[in-house]
C-alpha positions in Angstrom: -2.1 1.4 2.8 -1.3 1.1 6.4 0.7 -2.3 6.2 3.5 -2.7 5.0 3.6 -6.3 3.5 -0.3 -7.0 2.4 0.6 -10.7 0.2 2.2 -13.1 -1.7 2.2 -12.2 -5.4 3.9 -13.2 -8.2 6.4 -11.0 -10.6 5.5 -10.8 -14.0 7.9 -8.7 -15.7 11.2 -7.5 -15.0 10.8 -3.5 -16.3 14.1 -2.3 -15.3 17.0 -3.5 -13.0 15.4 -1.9 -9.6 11.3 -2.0 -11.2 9.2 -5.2 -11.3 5.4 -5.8 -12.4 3.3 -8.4 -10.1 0.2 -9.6 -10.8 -2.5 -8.2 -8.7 -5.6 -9.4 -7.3 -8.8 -8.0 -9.2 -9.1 -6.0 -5.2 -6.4 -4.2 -5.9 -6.3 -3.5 -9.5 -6.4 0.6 -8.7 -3.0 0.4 -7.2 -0.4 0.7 -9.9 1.5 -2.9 -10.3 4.6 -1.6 -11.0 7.0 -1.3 -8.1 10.3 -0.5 -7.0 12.6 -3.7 -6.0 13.1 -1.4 -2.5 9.0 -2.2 -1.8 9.4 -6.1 -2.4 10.9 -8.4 0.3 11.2 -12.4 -0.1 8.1 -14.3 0.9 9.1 -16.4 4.1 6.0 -19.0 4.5 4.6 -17.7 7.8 0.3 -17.2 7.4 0.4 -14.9 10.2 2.4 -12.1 8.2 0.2 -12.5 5.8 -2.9 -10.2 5.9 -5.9 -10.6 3.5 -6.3 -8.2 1.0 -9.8 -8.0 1.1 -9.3 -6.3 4.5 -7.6 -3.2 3.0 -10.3 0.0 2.1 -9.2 1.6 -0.6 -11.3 4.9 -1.2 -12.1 6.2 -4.4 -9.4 8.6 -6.2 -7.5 6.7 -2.8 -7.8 9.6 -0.7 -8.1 9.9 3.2 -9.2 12.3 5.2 -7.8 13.7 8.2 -9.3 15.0 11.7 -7.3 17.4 13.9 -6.5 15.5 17.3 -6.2 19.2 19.2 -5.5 23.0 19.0 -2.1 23.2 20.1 -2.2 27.0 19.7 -4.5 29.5 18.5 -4.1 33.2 17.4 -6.5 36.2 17.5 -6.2 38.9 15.0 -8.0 41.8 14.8 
């Protein structure tokens, strides 16, 4: 997920001193909901930092795929 901050959503359960569980949007319900307290900032009421959810493309098995930009260096062998 290229942003960092995607919403505002609300902690369910406190696991652990440093883990929380949120309640997710249906959306996103193949991203585990249980997250380290390092991931989660304070919600400051701003809409514009706020990006939809339904925006975000999540693959299946959430995997990307990458393309090579350019050969830096090549190598012949014989």
């Amino acid at each position: 997920m290229s942003p960092r901050f995607i919403g505002l959503y609300e902690i369910i359960e406190r696991i652990s001193l440093i883990a929380y569980r949120l309640a997710l949007p249906p959306e996103l319900e193949k991203i585990h909901n249980v997250f380290h307290v390092s991931m989660l900032r304070r919600y400051r009421s701003d809409p514009s930092h706020v990006i939809n959810s339904s925006e975000i493309d999540l693959q299946p098995g959430l995997l990307f795929s990458e393309k090579p930009i350019r050969i830096l260096a090549r190598e012949l062998c014989y």
